[in-house]
C-alpha positions as CSV (number, residue, x, y, z in Angstrom):
1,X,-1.3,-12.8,34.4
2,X,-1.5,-14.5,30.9
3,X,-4.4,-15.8,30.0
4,X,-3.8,-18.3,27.2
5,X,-3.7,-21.6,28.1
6,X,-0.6,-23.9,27.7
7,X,-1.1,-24.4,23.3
8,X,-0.8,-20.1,23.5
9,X,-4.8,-20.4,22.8
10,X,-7.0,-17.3,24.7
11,X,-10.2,-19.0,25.6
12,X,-11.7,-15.7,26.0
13,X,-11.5,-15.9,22.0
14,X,-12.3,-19.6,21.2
15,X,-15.2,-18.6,19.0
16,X,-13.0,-15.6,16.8
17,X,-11.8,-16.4,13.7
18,X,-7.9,-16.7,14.2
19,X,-6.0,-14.7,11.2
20,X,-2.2,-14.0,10.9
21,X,-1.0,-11.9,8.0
22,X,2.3,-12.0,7.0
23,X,4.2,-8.7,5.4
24,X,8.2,-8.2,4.7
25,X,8.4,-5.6,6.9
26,X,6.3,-2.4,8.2
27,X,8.4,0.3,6.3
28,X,5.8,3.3,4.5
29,X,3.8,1.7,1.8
30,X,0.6,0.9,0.6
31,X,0.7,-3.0,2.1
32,X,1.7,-1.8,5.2
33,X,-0.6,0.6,5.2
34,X,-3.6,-1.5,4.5
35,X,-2.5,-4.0,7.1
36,X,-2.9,-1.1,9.9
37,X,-6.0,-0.2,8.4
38,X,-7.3,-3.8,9.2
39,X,-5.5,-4.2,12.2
40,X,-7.3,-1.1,13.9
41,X,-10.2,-2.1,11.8
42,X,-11.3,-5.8,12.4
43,X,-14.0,-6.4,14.8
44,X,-12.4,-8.1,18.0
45,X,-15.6,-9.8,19.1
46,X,-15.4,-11.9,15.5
47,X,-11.5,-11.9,14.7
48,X,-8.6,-12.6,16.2
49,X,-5.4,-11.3,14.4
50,X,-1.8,-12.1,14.6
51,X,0.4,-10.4,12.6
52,X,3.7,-12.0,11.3
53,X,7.0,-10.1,9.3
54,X,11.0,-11.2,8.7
55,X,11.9,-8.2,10.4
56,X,10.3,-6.0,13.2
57,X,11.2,-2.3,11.6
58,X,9.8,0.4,9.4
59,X,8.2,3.7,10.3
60,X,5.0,2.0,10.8
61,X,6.4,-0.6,13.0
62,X,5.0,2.1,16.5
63,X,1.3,1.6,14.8
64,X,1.1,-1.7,14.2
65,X,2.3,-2.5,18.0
66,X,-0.1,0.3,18.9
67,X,-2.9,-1.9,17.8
68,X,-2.6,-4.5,20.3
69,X,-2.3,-7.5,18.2
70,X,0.3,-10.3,18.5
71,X,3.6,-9.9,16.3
72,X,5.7,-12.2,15.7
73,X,9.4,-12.2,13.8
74,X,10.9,-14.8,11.7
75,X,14.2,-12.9,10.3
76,X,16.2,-14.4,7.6
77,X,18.9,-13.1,4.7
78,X,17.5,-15.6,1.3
79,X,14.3,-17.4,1.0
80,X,16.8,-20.2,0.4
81,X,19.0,-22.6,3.3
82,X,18.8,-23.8,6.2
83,X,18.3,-20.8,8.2
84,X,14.8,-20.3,6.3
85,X,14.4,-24.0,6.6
86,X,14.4,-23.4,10.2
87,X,12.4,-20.5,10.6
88,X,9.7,-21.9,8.9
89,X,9.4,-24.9,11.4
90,X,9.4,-22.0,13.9
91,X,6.1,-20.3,11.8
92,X,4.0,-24.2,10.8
93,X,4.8,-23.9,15.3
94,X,3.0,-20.9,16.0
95,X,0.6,-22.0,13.1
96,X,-0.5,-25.1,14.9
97,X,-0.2,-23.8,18.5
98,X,-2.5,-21.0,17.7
99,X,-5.1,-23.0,15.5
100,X,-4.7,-20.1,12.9
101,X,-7.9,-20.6,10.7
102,X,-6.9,-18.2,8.2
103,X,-3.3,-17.3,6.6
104,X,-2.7,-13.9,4.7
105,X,0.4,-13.6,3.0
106,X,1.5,-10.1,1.5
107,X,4.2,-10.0,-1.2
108,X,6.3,-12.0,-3.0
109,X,8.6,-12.9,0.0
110,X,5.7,-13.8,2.3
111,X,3.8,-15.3,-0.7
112,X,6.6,-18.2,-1.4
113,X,7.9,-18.4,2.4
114,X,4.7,-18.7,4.3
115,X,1.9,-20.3,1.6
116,X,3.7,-23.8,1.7
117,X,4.3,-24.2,5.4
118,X,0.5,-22.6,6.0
119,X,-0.8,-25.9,3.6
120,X,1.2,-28.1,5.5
121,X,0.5,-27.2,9.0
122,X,-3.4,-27.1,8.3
123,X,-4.6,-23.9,8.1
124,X,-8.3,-24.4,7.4
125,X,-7.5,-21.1,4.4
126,X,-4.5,-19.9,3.3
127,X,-4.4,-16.3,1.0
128,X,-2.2,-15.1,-1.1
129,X,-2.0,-11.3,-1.8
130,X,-0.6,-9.3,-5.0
131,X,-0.8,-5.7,-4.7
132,X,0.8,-4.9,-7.6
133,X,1.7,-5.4,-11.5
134,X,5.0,-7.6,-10.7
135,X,7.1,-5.2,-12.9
136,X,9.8,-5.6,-10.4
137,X,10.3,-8.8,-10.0
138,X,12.3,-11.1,-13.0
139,X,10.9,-13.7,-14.6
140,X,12.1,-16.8,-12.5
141,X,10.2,-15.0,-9.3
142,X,7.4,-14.6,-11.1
143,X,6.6,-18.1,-11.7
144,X,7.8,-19.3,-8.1
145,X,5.4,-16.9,-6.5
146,X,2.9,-18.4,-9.2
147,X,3.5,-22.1,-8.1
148,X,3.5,-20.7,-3.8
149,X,0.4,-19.2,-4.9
150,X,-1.4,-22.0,-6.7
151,X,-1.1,-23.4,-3.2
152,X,-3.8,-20.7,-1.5
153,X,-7.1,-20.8,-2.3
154,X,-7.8,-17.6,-3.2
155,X,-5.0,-14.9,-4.9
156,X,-6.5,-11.8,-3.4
157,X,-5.4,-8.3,-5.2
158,X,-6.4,-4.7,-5.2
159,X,-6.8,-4.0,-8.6
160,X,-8.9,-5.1,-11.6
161,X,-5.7,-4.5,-13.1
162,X,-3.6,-6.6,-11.3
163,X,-5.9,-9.3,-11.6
164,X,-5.9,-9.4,-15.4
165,X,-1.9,-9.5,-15.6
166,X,-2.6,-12.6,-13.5
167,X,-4.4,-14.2,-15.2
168,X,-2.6,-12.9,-18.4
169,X,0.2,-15.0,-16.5
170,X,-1.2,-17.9,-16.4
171,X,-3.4,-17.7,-13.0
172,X,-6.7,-19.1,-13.1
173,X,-9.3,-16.3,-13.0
174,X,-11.6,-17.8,-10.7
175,X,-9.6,-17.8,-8.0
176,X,-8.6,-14.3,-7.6
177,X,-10.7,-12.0,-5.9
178,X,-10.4,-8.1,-5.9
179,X,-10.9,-5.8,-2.6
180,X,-9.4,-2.3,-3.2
181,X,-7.2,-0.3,-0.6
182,X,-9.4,1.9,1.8
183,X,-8.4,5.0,3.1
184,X,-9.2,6.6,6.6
185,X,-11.3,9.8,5.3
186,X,-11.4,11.4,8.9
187,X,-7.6,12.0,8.7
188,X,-7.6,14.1,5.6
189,X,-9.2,17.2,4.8
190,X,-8.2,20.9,4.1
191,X,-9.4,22.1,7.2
192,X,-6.1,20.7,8.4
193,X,-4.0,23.3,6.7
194,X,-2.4,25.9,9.3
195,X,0.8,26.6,7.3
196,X,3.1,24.4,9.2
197,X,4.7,23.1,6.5
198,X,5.1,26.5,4.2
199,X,7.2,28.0,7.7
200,X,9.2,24.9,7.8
201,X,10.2,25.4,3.8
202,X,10.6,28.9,4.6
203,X,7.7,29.8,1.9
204,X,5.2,32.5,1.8
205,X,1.7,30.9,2.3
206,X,0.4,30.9,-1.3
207,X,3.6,29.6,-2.7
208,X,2.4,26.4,-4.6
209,X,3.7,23.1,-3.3
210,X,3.6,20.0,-6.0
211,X,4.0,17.4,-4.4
212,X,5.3,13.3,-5.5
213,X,4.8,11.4,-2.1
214,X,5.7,8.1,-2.6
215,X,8.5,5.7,-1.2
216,X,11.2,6.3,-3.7
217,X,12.4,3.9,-6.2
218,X,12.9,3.7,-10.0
219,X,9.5,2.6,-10.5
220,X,7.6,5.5,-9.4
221,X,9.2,7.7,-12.4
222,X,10.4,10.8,-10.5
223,X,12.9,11.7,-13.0
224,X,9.5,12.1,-15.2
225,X,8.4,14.7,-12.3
226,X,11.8,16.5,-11.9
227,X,12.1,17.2,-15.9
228,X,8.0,18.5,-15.5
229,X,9.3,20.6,-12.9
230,X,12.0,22.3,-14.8
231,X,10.0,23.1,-17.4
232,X,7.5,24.4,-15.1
233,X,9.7,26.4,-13.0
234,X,9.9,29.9,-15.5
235,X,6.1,29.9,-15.8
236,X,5.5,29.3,-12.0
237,X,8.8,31.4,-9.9
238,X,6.7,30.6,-6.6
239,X,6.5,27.1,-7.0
240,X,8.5,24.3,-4.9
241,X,8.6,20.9,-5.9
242,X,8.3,18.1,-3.2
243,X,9.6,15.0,-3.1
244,X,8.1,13.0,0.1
245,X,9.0,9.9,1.0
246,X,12.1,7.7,1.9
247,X,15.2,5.4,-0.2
248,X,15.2,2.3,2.2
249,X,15.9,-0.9,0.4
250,X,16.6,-4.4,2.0
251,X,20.1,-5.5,1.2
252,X,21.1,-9.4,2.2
253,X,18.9,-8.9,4.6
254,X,19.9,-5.3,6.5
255,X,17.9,-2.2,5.6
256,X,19.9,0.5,3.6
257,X,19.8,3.5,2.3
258,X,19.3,3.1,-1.8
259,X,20.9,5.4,-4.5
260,X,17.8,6.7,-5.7
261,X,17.9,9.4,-4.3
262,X,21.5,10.8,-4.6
263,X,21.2,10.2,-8.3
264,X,17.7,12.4,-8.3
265,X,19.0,14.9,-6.6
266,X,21.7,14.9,-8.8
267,X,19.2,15.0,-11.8
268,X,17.4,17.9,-10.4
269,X,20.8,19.9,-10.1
270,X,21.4,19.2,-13.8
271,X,18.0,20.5,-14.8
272,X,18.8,24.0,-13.0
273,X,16.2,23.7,-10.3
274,X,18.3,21.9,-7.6
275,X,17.2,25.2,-5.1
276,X,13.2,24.6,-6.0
277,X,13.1,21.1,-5.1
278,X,12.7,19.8,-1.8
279,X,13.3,16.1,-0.7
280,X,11.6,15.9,2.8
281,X,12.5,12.1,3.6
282,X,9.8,10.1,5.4
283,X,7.0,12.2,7.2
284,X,4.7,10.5,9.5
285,X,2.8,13.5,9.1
286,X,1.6,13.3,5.2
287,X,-2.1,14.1,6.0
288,X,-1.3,17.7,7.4
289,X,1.0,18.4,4.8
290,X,-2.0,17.4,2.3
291,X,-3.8,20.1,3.7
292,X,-0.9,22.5,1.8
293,X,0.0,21.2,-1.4
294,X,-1.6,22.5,-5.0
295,X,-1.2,19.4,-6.6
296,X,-0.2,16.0,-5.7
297,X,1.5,13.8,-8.5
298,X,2.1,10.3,-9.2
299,X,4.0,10.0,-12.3
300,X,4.8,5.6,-11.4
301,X,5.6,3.7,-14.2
302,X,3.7,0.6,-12.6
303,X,0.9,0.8,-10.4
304,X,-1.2,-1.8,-8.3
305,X,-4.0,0.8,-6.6
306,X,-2.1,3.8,-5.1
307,X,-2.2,4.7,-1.2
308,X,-1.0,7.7,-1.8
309,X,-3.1,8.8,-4.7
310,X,-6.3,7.7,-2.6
311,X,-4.9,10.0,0.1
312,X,-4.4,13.1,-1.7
313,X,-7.7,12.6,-2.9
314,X,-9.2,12.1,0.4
315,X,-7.6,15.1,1.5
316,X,-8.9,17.2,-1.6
317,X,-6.0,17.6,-3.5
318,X,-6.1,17.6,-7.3
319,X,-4.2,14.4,-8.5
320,X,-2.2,14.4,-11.6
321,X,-0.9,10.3,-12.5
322,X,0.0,8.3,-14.6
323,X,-2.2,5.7,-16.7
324,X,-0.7,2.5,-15.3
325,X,-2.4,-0.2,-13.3
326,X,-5.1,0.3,-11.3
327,X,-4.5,4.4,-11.2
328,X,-7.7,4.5,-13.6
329,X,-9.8,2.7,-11.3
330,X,-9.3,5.2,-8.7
331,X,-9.0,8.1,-10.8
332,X,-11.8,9.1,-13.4
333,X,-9.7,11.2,-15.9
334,X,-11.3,14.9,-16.3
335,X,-13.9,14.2,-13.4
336,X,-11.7,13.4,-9.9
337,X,-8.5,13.5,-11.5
338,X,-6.1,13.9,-14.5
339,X,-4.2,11.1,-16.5
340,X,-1.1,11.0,-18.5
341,X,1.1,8.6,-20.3
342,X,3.7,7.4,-18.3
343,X,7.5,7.9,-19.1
344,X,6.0,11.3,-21.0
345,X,7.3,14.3,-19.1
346,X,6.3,17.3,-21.1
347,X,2.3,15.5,-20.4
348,X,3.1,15.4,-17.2
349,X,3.9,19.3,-16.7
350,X,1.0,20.2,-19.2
351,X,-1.5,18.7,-16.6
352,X,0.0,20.2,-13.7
353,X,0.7,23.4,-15.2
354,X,-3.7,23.4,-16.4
355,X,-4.0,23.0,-12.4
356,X,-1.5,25.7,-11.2
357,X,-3.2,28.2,-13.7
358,X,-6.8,27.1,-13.1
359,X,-7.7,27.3,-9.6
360,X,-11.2,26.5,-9.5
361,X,-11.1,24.0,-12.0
362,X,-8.5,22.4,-9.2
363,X,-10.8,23.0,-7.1
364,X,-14.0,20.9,-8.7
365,X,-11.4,18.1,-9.1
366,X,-10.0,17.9,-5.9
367,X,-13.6,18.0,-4.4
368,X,-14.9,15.1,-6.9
369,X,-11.7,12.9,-6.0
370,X,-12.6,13.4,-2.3
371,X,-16.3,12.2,-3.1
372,X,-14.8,9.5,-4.8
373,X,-12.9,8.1,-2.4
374,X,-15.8,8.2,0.0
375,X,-18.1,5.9,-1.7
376,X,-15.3,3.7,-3.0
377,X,-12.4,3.6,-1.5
378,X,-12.9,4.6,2.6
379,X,-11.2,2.4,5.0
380,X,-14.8,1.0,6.4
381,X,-15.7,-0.8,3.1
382,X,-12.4,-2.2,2.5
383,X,-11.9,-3.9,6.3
384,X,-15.9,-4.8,5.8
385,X,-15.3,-6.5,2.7
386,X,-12.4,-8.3,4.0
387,X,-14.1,-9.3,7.1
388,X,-16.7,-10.9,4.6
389,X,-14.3,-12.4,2.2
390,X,-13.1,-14.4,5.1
391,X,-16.4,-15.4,6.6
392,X,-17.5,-16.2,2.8
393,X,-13.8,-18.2,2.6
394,X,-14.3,-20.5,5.5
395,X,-17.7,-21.3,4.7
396,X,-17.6,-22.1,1.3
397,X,-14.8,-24.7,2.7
398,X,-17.3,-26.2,4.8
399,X,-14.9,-25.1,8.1
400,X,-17.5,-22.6,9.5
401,X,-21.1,-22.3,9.2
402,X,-22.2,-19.5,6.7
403,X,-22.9,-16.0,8.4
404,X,-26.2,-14.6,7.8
405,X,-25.7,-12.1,5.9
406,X,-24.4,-14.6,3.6
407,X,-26.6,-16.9,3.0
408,X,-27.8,-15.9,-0.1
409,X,-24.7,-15.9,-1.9
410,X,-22.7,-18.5,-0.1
């Protein structure tokens, strides 16, 4: 029997807060991943969440309709016509129906299609969320996501990086607000390792596995990691070099598969190591496979706050990245981590080759990047500090009385 009364209203939950977030889609990525995190991670007894996309796919779609939480599709091909036109009716609808206090919009797409119809259907806050540098986006988007956004109260991002290329936009500093990405700690650890993955490559258990896992596209500088790799490859025969993650790219509107990754694999033939590298595709199992790689590497030419570095670390594995974005925030150079230049190749294999050849000092790093990410960066602070940052939102609007806790800064 349903229980929500004829405006779609629970009244089981009349005294949550009521917060939909709004995401492209729920393909692998660092968004998407943060999203779950909150999902499984919000208390129920304060929050309820809806969850909002253009298109109900990705290899996360199964979690996020694990968690329970509402979802709710609003396809469309441009952010342009009358089709959009349309569906946006359809969201202010739900908007209004289920007395959303909050709106969370992730992404440039979300961002300009849901921040205007959130103001104008009353939403008592409305937030806009940058995850990352804008590197990929031209110049006319990034002052139309700057006008949808100067429509939210707050810009939330998850890097002190981010924030000051915002600003460095044009973006007014005060409201932006940083919370960085949090990481499930419990799923990751070397304990894990049972040689699964070495079988599968058809490797001998100590071969050494580098490792780029990352959703590919020109951005994250694998190229950089390929021409590391060949120059590698003499000084380390046992060595494999994987490539984990997948080429999906939206296309007017359909999902397809990009040409990334033909034309890497192409560049990895040229170099001569064609047979040492391995591109595994999407693999929902990235924390096992943690528990068996060397060295995990990041060589992105932009960078909000890396998922994927965060996990490796979490997992103990030394990280080798590139200085862009918020990669220094999470990685102190020399302590839990090592830094290079981006774009700079023969760096790149320097520091993974010092890690290859130095086990223990590996070791201390990988350890020290695992610390880190348990005072910093564990999924418990980040879906806390969110929790607060909307509590803190709403009262400081006058909609909702301040919570205790607070009181003293509110």
């Amino acid at each position: 029997m349903d229980a929500r009364d004829p405006r779609g209203e629970d009244p089981r939950r009349t005294d949550a807060v009521r917060v939909l977030q709004f995401l492209t889609v729920f393909a692998t990525g660092g968004t998407e991943r943060q999203v779950i995190n909150l999902a499984y991670g919000l208390d129920r007894a304060r929050f309820d969440l809806h969850v909002a996309c253009f298109k109900r796919w990705g290899d996360l779609l199964g979690e996020i309709e694990g968690s329970g939480w509402p979802l709710a599709e609003y396809r469309i091909r441009s952010l342009y016509g009358a089709r959009t036109l349309r569906q946006q009716l359809r969201f202010g609808t739900y908007l209004r129906r289920h007395r959303i206090h909050v709106v969370h919009t992730f992404g440039f797409d979300a961002n300009v299609f849901a921040i205007p119809v959130a103001r104008l259907a009353g939403a008592r806050a409305v937030v806009a969320s940058i995850r990352d540098t804008g590197d990929h986006l031209t110049p006319r988007q990034r002052r139309v996501q700057r006008l949808a956004c100067a429509m939210a109260d707050v810009v939330l991002v998850n890097a002190g990086a981010v924030k000051e290329r915002l600003v460095a936009e044009g973006y007014a500093a005060g409201r932006i607000a940083v919370i960085g990405n949090g990481v499930t700690l419990a799923r990751y650890g070397r304990e894990r390792h049972d040689g699964r993955f070495h079988r599968e490559l058809g490797l001998a258990p100590d071969a050494p596995l580098v490792a780029v896992v990352a959703r590919l596209n020109r951005l994250k500088g694998i190229e950089y990691f390929l021409e590391a790799a060949a120059a590698l490859a003499p000084r380390f025969p046992r060595a494999r070099f994987v490539i984990i993650g997948h080429c999906h790219v939206i296309r007017d509107g359909a999902i397809v598969e990009g040409p990334y990754k033909a034309e890497l694999e192409a560049h990895a033939a040229r170099l001569g190591i064609g047979d040492r590298v391995v591109f595994t595709g999407f693999r929902s199992d990235v924390p096992q496979l943690l528990g068996e790689v060397a060295v995990s590497v990041l060589p992105s030419l932009s960078e909000g706050l890396s998922n994927t570095v965060l996990e490796s670390m979490a997992a103990g594995v030394p990280v080798v990245a590139t200085a862009v974005g918020g990669l220094p925030e999470a990685v102190e150079d020399g302590v839990s981590g090592l830094l290079v230049a981006p774009r700079d190749a023969a760096a790149l294999g320097r520091a993974i080759s010092s890690l290859l050849a130095d086990g223990a000092r590996a070791a201390r790093l990988g350890a020290a990047g695992r610390e880190r990410v348990r005072e910093q960066f564990s999924d418990e602070r980040m879906v806390r500090d969110t929790e607060q940052f909307y509590l803190a939102l709403l009262a400081r609007k006058g909609r909702r009385p301040a919570p205790r806790e607070l009181e003293a800064t509110a």
